[in-house]
C-alpha positions as a printed NumPy array, in Angstrom:
array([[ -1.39 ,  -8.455, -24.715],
       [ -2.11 ,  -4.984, -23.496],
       [ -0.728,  -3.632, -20.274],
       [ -0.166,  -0.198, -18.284],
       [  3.354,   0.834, -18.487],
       [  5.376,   3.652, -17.497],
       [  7.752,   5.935, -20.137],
       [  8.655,   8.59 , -17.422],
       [  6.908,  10.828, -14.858],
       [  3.221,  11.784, -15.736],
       [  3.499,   9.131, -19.47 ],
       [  1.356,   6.305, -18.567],
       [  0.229,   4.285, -21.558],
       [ -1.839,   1.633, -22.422],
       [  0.158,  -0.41 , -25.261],
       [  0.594,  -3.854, -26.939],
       [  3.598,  -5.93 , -24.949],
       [  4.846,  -9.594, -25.504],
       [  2.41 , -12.225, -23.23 ],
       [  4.292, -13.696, -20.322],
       [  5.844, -16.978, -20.183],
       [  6.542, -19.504, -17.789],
       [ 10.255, -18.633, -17.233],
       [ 10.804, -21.501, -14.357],
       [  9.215, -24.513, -12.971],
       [  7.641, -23.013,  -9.64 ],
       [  6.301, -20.077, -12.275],
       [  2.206, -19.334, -12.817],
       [  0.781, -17.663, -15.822],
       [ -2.845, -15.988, -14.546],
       [ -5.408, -14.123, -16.617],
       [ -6.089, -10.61 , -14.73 ],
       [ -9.644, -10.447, -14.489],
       [ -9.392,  -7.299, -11.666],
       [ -6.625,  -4.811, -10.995],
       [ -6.257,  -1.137,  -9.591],
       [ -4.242,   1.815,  -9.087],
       [ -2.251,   1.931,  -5.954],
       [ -1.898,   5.182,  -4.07 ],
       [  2.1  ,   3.627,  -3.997],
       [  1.246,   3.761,  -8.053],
       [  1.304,   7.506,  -8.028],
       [  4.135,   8.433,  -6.163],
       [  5.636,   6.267,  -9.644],
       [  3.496,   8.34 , -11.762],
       [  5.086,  11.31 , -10.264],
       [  8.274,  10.244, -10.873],
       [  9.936,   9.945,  -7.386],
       [ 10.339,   6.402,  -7.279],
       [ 14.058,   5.532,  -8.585],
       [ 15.12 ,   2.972, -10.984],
       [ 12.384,   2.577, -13.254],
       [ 12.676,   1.686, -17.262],
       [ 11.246,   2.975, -19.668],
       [  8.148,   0.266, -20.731],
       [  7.804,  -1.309, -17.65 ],
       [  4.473,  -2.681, -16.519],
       [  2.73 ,  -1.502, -13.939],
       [  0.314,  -2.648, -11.265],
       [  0.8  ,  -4.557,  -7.919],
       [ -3.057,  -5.126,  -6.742],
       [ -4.36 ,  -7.715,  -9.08 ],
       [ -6.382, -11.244,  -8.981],
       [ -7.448, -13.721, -11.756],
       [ -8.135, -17.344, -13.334],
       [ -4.606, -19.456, -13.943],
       [ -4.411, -20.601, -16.899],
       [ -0.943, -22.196, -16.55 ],
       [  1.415, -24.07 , -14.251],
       [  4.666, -24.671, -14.067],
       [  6.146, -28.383, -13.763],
       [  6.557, -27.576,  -9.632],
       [  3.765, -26.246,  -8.963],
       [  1.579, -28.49 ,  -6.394],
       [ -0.852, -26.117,  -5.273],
       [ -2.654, -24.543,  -8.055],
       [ -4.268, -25.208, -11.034],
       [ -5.648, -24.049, -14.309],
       [ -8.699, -22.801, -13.784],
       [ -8.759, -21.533,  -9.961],
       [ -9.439, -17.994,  -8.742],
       [ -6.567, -16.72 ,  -7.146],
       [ -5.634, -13.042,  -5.528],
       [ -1.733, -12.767,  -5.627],
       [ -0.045, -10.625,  -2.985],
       [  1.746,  -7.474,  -4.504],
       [  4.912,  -8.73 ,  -2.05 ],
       [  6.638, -11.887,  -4.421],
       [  7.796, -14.593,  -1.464],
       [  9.88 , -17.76 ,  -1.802],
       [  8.147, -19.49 ,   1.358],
       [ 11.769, -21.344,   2.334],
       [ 13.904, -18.505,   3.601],
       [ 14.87 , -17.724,   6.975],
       [ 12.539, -14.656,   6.835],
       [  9.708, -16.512,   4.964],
       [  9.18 , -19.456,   7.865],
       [  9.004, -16.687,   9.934],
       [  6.117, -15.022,   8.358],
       [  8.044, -12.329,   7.209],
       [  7.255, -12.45 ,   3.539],
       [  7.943,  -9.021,   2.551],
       [ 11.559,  -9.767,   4.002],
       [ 12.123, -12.62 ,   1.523],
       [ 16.219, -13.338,   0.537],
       [ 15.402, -15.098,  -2.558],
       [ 13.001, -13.265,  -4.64 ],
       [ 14.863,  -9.807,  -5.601],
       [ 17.09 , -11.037,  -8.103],
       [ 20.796, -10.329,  -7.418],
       [ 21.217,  -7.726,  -9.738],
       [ 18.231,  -5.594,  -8.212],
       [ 19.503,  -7.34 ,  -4.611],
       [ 22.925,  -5.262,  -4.616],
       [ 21.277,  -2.037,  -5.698],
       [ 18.871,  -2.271,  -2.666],
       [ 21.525,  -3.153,  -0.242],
       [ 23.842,  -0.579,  -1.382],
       [ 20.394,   2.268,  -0.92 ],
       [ 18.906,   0.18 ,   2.581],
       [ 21.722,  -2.062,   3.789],
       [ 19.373,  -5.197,   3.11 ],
       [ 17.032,  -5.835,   0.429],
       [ 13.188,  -6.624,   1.125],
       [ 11.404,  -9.185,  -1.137],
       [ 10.413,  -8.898,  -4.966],
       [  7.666,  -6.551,  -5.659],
       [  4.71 ,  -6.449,  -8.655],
       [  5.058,  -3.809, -10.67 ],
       [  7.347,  -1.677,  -8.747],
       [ 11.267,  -0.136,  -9.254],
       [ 14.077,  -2.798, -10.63 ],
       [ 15.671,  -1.723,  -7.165],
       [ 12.723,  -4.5  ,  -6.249],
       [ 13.161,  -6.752,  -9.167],
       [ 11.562,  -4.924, -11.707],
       [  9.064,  -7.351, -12.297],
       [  6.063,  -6.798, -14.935],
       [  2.891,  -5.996, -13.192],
       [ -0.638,  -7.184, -13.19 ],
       [ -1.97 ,  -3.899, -14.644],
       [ -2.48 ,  -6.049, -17.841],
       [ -4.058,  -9.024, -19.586],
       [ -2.37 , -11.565, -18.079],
       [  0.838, -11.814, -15.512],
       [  3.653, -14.426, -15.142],
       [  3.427, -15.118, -11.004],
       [  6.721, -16.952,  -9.723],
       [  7.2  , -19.001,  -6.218],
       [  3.348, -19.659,  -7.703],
       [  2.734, -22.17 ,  -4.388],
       [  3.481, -19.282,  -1.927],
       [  1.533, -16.22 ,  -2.977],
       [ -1.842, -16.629,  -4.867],
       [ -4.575, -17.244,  -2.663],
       [ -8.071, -19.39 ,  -3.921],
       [-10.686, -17.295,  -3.805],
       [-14.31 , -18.975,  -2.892],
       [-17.188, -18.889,  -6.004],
       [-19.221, -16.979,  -3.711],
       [-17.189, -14.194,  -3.483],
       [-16.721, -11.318,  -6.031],
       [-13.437, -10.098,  -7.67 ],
       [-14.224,  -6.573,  -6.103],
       [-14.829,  -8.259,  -2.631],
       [-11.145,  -9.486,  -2.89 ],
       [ -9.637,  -7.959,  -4.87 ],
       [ -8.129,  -5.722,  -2.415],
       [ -6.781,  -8.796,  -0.514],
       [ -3.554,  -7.973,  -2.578],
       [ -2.355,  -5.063,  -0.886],
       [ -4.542,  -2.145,   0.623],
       [ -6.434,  -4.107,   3.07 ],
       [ -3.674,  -6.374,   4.343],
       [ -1.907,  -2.711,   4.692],
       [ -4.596,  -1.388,   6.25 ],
       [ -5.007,  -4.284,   8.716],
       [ -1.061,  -4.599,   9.43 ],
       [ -0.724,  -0.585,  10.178],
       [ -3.891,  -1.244,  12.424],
       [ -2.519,  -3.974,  14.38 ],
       [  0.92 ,  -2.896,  14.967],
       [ -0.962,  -0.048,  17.52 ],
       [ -1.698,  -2.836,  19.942],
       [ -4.882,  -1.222,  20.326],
       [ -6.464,  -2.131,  23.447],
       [-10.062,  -1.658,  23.754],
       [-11.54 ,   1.876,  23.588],
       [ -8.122,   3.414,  22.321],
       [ -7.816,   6.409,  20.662],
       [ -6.233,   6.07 ,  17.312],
       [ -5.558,   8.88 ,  14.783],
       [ -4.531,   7.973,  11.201],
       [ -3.233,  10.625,   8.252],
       [ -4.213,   9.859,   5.068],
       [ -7.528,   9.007,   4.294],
       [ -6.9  ,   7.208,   1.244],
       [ -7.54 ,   3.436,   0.589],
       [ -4.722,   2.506,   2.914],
       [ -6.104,   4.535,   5.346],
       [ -9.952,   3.889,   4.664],
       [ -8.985,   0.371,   5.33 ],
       [ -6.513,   1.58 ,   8.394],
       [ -9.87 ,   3.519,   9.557],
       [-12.227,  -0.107,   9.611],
       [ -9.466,  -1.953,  10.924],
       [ -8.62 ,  -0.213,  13.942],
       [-12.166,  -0.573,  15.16 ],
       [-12.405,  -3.971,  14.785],
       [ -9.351,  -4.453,  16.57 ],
       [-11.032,  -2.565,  19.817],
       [-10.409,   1.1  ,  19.082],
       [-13.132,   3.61 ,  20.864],
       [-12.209,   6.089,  18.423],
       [-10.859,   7.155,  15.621],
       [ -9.415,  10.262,  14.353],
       [ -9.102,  10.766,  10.601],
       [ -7.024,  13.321,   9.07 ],
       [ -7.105,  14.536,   5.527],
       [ -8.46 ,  17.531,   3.364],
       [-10.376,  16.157,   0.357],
       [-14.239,  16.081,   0.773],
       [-15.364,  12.47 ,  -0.34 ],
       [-12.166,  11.382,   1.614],
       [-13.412,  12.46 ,   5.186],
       [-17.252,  11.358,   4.143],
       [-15.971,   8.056,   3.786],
       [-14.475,   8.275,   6.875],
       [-17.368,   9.685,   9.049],
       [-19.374,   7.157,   7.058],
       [-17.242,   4.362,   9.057],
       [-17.71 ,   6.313,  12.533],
       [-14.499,   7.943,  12.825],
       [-14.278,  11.962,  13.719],
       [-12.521,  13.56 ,  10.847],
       [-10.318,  16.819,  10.668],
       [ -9.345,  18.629,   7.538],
       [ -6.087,  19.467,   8.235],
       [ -6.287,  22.694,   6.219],
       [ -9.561,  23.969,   8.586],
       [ -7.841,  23.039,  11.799],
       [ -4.327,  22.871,  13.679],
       [ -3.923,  19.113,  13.864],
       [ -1.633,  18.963,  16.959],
       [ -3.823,  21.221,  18.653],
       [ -7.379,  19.3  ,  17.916],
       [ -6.298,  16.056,  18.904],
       [ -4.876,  17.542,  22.369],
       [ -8.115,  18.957,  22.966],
       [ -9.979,  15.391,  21.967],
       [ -7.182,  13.391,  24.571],
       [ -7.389,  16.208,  27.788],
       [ -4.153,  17.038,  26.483],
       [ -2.479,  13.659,  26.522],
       [ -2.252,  12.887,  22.788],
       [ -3.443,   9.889,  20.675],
       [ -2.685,   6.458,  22.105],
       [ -1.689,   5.159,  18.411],
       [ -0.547,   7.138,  15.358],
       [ -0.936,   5.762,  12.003],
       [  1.039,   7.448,   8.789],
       [ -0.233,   6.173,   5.408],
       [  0.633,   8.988,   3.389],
       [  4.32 ,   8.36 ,   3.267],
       [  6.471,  10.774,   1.128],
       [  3.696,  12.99 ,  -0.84 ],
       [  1.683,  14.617,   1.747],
       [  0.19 ,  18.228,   0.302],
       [  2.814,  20.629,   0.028],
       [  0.764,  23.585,   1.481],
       [ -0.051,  21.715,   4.147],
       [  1.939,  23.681,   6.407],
       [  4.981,  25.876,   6.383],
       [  7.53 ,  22.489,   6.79 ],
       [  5.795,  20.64 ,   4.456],
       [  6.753,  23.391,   2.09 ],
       [ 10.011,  23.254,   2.942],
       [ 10.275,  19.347,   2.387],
       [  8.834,  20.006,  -0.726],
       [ 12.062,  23.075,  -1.661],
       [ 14.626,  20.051,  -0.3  ],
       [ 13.325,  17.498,  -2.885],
       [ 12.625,  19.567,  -5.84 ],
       [ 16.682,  20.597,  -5.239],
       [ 17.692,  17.136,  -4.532],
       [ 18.516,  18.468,  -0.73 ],
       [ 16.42 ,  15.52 ,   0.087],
       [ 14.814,  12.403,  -1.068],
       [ 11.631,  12.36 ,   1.073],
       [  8.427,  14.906,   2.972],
       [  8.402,  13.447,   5.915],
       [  5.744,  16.375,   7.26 ],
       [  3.314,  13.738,   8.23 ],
       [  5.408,  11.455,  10.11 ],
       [  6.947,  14.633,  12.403],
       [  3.281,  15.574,  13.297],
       [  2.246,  11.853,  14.029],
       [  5.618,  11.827,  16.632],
       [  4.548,  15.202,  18.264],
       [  0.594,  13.997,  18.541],
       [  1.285,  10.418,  20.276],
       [  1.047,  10.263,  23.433],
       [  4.033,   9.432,  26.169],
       [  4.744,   5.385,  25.596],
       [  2.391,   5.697,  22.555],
       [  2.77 ,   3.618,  19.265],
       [  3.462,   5.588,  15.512],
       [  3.191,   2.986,  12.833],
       [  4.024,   3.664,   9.171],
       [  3.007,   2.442,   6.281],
       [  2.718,   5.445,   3.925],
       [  5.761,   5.116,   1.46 ],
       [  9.342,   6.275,   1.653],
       [ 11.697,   5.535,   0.117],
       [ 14.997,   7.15 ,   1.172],
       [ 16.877,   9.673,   3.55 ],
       [ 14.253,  11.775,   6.211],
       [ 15.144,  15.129,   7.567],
       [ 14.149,  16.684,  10.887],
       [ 12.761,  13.647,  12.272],
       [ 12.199,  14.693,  15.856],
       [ 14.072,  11.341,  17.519],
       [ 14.738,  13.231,  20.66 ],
       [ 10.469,  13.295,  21.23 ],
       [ 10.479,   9.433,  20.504],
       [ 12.951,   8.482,  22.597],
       [ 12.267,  10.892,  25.614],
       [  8.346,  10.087,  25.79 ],
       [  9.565,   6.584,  25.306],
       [  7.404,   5.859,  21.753],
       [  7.089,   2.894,  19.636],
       [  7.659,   2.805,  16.033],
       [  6.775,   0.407,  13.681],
       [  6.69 ,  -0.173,  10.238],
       [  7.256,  -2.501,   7.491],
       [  6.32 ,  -3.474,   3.594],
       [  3.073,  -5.56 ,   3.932],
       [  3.755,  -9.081,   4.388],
       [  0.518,  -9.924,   2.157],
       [  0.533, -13.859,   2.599],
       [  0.862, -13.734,   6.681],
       [ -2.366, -12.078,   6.729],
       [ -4.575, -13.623,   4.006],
       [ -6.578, -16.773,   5.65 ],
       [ -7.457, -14.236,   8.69 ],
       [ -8.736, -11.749,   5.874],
       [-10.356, -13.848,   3.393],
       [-12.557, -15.016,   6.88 ],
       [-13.428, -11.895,   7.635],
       [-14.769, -11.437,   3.982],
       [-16.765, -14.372,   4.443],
       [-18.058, -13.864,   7.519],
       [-19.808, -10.666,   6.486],
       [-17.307,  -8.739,   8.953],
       [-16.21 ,  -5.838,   6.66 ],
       [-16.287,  -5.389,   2.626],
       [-13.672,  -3.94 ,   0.748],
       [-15.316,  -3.083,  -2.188],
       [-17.126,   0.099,  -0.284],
       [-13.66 ,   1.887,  -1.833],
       [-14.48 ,   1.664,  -5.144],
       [-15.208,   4.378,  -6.519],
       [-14.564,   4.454, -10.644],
       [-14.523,   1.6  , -12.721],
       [-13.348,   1.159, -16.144],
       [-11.26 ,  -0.602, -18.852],
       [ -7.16 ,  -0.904, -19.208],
       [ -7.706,   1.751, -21.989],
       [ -8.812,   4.518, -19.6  ],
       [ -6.517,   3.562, -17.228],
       [ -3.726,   6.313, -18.314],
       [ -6.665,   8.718, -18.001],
       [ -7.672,   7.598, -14.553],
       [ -4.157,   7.568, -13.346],
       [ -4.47 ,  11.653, -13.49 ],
       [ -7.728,  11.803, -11.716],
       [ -6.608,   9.939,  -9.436],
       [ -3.539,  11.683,  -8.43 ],
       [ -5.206,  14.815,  -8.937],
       [ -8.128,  13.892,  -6.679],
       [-10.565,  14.804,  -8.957],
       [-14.537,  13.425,  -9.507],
       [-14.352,  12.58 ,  -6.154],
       [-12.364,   9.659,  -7.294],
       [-10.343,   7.125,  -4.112],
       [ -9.861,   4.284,  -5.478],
       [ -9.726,   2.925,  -9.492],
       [-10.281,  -0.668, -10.137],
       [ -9.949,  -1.232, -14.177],
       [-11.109,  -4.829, -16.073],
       [ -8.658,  -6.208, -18.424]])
């Protein structure tokens, strides 16, 4: 089959690679009929994501048609529509009946298991098309993809529906939805999000239906903030104006009542003078993560405010200002996505007509261009925010 895979920072190609197989009983073999780049794609394409091979395949956000079952599996069957979560969940563990999928104990093999407890203390579940410190399994950037724990996951998709409307059910609009709701927003809140990306485009229509009065959208590319204002939020380019200082003089000087980070470890290094600096400490391995964003997020809360985090990072953050989180008495929150705890509430608000993911579409093409596509993308070019490519 052909499939996206990764041969080392910036070398993304589109090559022949062996079909998947059903490799145990609870195992699903699905023919991709949607997939798309992943902001969290690019931060592999620029080669800051550890423990990747050579040939790996790509691709977390992905749906299809299964076209085979393994001997356990109860709950599919060849020939249903499924979206599968980019977080891979057992359903039994202690963290799993909980609802914390993305917490799983069984699905990160042990090998990849040890190597993320030795980097985090604990390791989180299995992930798509993501480092072997995750499992290292193949992605769904490709022809066809080998789901296991095939009951838990993949969610039927209704007839009625197209793959673009849920498509992003896999990942960005769960995200989106999960950064949204950890602000407790109560009605007519104030909530300001960095990143205006798909994450955050979904953040952006999340937050307000959840209750927020307004939103505050911070980025600096052009078809970025349209999108925004085009879904009612008030949008700063954080290259035009202070950030810290617009959003005191939008709150009377009390800061935002929620902060939302979902850029995560790649925010633009001119940005400001400390982003530069993050950006020295990485490029001479003084650090493993820009944290810029999430610093200015702390500082623009306000006093017993909420900062949730979703944008990616993936090791050790300097300068975090603690002392202004714990003194004005702030909640943090963040977490991986746990996809499957927030699909039937998603998929209904799909159906009902209530919002449609698709609006973040923006280029559409074929696995061969994806390699192509993966640089426009990261270099924000042709006004490009979101790639979906057909298999």
């Amino acid at each position: 089959m052909r499939a996206l895979t990764w041969h080392g920072k910036h070398d993304i190609r589109c090559e022949s690679v062996p079909d998947p197989k059903i490799e145990t009983p609870t195992d699903a073999i699905i023919k991709v009929t949607a997939c798309a780049i992943c902001g969290s794609d690019l931060h592999i394409y620029n080669g800051i994501i550890p423990d990747m091979e050579s040939g790996d395949i790509l691709g977390h956000e992905k749906m299809g048609e299964v076209v085979e079952v393994g001997t356990e599996v109860s709950k599919l069957k060849v020939g249903d529509r499924v979206v599968v979560p980019f977080t891979i969940a057992c359903g039994e563990c202690f963290f799993c009946k909980r609802g914390f999928y993305s917490g799983c104990e069984r699905s990160n093999p042990s090998k990849s298991r040890k190597k993320a407890e030795k980097m985090w203390g604990h390791s989180p579940a299995g992930l798509f098309g993501y480092s072997h410190l995750l499992g290292g399994f193949p992605g769904g950037q490709a022809e066809y993809l080998r789901v296991p724990f095939a009951d838990v996951g993949p969610l039927k998709v209704p007839s009625d529906l197209t793959d673009e409307q849920v498509l992003f059910l896999s990942d960005i609009f769960p995200t989106g939805y999960m950064v949204a709701e950890f602000c407790n927003i109560q009605r007519g809140d104030t909530v300001a999000i960095w990143g205006c990306g798909p994450v955050g485009q979904m953040a952006i229509r999340s937050a307000f239906l959840l209750g927020a009065g307004r939103v505050i959208a911070i980025d600096t590319v052009t078809e970025r903030l349209e999108a925004a204002r085009s879904a009612g939020a008030l949008a700063i380019d954080f290259l035009d104006e202070d950030v810290y200082d617009r959003i005191q003089e939008l709150t009377k000087g009390r800061g935002a009542d929620a902060c939302i980070d979902a850029v995560g470890t790649e925010p633009l290094a001119n940005s400001s003078f400390y982003a530069m600096v993050d950006r020295v400490k990485v490029a001479t391995f003084m650090g493993t993560d820009r944290p810029h964003v999430l610093r200015q997020a702390i500082h623009c809360a306000r006093n017993f405010g909420t900062v949730s985090v979703v944008g990616v990072y993936g090791g050790f953050l300097d300068k975090i200002p603690l002392g202004s989180a714990l003194n004005r008495g702030l909640t943090l929150r963040m977490a991986q996505t746990p996809v499957q705890h927030y699909l039937p509430k998603l998929l209904e608000l799909i159906e009902n007509g209530e919002i449609d993911p698709s609006f973040v579409i923006t280029h559409r093409a074929s696995l061969e261009q994806g390699p192509d596509l993966y640089q426009t993308f990261n270099d924000k070019n042709d006004g490009c925010i979101k790639v979906v490519l057909k298999p």
